[in-house]
C-alpha positions in Angstrom: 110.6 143.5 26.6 110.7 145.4 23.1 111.0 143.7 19.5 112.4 144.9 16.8 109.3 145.5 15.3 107.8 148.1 18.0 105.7 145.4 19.9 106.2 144.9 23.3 105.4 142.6 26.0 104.1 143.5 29.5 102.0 142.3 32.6 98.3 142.8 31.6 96.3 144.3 34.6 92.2 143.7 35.4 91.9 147.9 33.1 92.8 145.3 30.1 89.9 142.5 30.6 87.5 144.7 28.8 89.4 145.3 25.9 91.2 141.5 25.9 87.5 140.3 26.1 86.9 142.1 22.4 90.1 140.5 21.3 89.3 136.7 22.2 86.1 137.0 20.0 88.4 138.4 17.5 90.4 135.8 17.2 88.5 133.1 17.7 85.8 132.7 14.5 85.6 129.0 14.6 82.3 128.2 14.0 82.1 125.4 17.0 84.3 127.8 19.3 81.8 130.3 18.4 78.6 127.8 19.1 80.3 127.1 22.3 81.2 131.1 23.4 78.8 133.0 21.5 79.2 136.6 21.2 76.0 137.9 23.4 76.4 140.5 25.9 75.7 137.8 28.5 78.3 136.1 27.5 81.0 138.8 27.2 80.1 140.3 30.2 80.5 136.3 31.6 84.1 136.0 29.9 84.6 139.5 31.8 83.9 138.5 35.2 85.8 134.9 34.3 89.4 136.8 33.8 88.6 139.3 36.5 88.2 136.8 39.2 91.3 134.9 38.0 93.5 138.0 37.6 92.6 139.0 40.9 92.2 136.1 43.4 94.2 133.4 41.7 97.9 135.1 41.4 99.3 131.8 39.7 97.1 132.6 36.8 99.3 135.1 34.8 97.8 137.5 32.6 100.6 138.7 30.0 99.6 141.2 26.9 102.1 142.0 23.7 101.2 145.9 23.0 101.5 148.1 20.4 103.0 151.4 21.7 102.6 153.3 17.6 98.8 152.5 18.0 96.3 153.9 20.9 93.0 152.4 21.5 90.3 154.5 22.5 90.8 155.5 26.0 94.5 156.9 24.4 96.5 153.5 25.5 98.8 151.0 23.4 96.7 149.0 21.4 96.5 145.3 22.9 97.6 142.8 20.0 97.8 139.7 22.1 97.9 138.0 25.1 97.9 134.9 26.8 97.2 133.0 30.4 99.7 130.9 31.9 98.5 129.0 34.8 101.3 128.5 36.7 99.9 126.4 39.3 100.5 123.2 39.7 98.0 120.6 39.1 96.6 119.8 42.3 96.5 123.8 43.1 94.3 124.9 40.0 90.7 124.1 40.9 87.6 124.5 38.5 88.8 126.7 35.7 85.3 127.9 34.4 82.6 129.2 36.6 79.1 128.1 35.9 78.7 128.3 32.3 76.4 131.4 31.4 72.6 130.4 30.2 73.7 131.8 26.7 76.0 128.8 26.1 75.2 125.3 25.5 76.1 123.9 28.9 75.7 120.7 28.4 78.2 120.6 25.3 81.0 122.9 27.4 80.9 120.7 30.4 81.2 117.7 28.0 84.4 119.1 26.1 86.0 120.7 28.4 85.8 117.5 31.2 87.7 115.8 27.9 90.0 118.1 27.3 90.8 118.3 31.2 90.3 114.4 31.9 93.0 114.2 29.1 95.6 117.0 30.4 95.2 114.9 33.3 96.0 111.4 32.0 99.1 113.1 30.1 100.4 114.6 32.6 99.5 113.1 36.3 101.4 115.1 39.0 104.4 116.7 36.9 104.8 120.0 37.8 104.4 122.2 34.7 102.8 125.6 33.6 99.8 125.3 31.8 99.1 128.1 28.6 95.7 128.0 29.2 94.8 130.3 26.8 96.5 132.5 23.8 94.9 135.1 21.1 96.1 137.3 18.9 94.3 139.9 16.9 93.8 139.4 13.6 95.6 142.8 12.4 99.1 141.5 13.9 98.8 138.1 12.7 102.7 136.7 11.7 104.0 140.0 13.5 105.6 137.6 16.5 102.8 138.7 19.4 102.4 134.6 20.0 105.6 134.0 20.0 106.7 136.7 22.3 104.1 135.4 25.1 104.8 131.5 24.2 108.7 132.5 25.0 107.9 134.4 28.3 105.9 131.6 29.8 108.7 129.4 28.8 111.3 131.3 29.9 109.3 131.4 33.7 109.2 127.1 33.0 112.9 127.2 32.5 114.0 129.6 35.6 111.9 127.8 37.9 112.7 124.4 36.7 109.5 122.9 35.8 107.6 121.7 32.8 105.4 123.6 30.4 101.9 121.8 28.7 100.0 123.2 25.9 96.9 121.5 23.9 97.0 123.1 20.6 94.3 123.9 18.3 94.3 123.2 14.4 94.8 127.3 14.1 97.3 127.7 16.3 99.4 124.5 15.3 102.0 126.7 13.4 103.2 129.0 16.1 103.9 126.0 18.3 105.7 124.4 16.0 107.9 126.5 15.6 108.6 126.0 19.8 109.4 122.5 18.6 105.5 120.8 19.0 104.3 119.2 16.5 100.5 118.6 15.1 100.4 115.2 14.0 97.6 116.0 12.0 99.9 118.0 9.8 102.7 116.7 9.6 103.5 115.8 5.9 101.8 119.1 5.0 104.3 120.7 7.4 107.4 119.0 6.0 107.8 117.9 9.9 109.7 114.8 11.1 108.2 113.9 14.3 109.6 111.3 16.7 105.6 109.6 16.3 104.7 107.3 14.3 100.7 107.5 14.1 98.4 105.6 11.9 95.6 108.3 11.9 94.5 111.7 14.4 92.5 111.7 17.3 89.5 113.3 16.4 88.3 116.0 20.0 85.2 116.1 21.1 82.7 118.4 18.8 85.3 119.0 15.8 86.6 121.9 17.5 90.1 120.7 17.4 91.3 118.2 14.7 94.4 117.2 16.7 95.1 117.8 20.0 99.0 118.4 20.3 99.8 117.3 24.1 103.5 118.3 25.2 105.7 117.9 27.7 108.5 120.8 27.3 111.4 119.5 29.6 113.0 122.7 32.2 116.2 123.8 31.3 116.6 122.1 28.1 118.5 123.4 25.6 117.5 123.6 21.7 118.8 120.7 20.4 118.0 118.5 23.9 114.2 119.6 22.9 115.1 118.2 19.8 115.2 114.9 21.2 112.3 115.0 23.7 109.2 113.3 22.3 106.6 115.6 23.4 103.8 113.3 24.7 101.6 110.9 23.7 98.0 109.8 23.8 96.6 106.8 22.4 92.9 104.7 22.2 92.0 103.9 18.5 92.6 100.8 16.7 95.4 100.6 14.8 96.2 96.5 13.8 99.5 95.6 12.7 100.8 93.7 9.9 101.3 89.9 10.7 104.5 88.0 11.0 107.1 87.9 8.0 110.3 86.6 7.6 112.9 88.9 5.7 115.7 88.0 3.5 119.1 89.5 4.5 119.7 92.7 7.0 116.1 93.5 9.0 115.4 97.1 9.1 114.2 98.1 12.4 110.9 98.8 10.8 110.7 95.4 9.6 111.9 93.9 13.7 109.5 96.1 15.2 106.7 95.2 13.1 107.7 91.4 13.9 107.9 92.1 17.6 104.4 93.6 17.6 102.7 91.4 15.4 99.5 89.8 16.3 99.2 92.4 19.3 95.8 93.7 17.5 93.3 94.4 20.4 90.7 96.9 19.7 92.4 100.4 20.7 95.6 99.4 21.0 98.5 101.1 18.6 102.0 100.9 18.2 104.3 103.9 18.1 108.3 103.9 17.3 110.4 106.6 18.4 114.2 106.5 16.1 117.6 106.2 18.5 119.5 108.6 19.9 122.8 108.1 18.4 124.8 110.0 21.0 123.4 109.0 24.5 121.4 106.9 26.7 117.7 108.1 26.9 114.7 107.4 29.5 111.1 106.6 28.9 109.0 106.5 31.3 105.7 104.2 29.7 102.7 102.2 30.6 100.9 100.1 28.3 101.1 96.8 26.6 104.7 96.1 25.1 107.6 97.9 24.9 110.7 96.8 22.6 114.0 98.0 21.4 116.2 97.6 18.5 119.7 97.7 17.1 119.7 98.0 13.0 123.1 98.0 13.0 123.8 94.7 15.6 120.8 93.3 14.6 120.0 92.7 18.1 116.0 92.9 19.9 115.2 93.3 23.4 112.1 93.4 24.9 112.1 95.4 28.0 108.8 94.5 29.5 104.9 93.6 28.8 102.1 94.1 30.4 103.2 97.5 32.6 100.5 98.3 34.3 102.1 101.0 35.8 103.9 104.0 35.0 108.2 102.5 34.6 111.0 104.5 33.4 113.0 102.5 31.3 116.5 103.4 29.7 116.8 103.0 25.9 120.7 102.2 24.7 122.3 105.1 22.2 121.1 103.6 18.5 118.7 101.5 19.8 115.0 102.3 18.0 112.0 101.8 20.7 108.4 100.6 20.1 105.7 100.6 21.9 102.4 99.3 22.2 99.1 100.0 24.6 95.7 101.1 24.2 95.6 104.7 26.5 99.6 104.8 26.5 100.8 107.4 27.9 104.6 108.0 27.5 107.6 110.6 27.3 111.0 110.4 26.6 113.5 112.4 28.3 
């Protein structure tokens, strides 16, 4: 695969670790990621091993590289300007995805943030099958040159052909690029200019400040642009958020206004609502556990309350035009 721009993407092989290793520290610069991977030799040569076992004994694990053919690296090669890991395993194939962390790193702090980033991947996405980007870096020099978005589209692509989902936690940094594959990072989004399908009364904050918003999505297979348009990417929820209390409203309710009354008084510690706008052309399916969840027609006027109380996952169908809310403490919910 060749862009207009020279770069091109191939299969990276276990010659590249050494040189992909340089590039991760590269790229990464974050203080915290940097407290958590320091540079030491220890700790590269750890990293090395790490990729060399994967690329080696786990084959689901795909190592992909963006190159650039007009600029050799030392040992007369194409220089590597990104690459990325798609685990394409499925959940209950992938195993422990570090091995013990190297005396150089503060173990205690890795186990702890990376059992919550897992334990979270996890709760989002149970047993859907889906491709996992585990990781993603691109060298500083070919920053905004397309390398990220070359290897975001080929593990998509793979998603796509074989019919399954694709998952991606996003970092603060990295936000931008996966926006632009239709995810958005909440934390951002009036700075972006991006209408999301979530309505959230403040970020979850991950563990350490390494990430300031965690982006969970479900990318459906085989869905078009404009049907990912419609797909609410997936949601994690556990901080208070109360509601406003009951009000009476002159004239024509908004659905705003309904689905505020409809929630009202639901204010348990860790519990928030979310609304998600209609569909105006078809039927659409959530699937939802949690406390509440509630529909509305502006135009009819007319509220249903589909169910409380789900204490286990239920798809439900929302009618074309109908506004949904939802309300739970740990929801966890997609629509397709």
């Amino acid at each position: 695969m060749t862009t207009p721009n020279a770069l091109r993407l191939e299969l990276a092989t276990p010659e590249d670790i050494p040189d992909m290793v340089d590039l991760w520290f590269e790229a990464f610069k974050d203080p915290d990621m940097q407290r958590l991977w320091p540079g030491t030799p220890g700790v590269r040569k750890w990293w090395h091993d790490a990729n060399y076992n994967d690329i080696i004994n786990k084959p689901l694990a795909r190592y992909v590289k963006v190159v650039d053919p007009d600029t050799l690296d030392a040992q007369g090669r194409p220089r590597i300007a990104a690459y990325a890991k798609w685990d394409t395993a499925m959940p209950e194939e992938r195993g422990r995805r570090y091995p013990p962390w190297h005396e150089d790193m503060p173990s205690e702090e890795c186990q702890a943030f990376f059992k919550r980033e897992e334990d979270e991947r996890k709760r989002v996405m149970g047993d859907y099958k889906h491709y996992y980007l585990d990781t993603l870096a691109t060298h500083p020099d070919y920053q905004r040159r397309g390398a990220g978005s070359m290897l975001m589209k080929w593990g998509c692509d793979l998603a796509d052909k074989n019919g399954v989902g694709a998952y991606v936690d996003a970092s603060k940094a990295g936000a931008p690029l996966y926006e632009r594959f239709g995810f958005v990072d909440e934390n951002r989004r009036s700075e972006l200019g991006v209408q999301s399908e979530i309505e959230v009364a403040e970020p979850r904050e991950m563990t350490f400040g390494l990430f300031s918003k965690t982006v969970w999505c479900l990318r459906p297979a085989d869905a078009d642009a404009t049907q990912r348009n419609n797909v609410l990417r997936v949601v994690t929820i556990s901080i208070a958020c109360p509601l406003p209390s009951t009000s009476s409203h002159g004239g024509k309710a908004s659905a705003d206004q309904k689905g505020d009354d409809a929630l009202a008084g639901r204010e348990e510690r860790g519990v928030r609502s979310h609304r998600f706008p209609p569909n105006p052309t078809s039927n659409r399916r959530i699937k939802f556990q949690g406390l509440y969840i509630c529909v509305f027609n502006e135009e009819t006027q007319h509220q249903k309350t589909l169910e409380e109380n789900v204490g286990e996952y239920q798809d439900f169908e929302v009618p074309k035009g109908y506004t949904t809310y939802v309300r739970g403490a740990d929801v966890v919910c997609w629509l397709i």
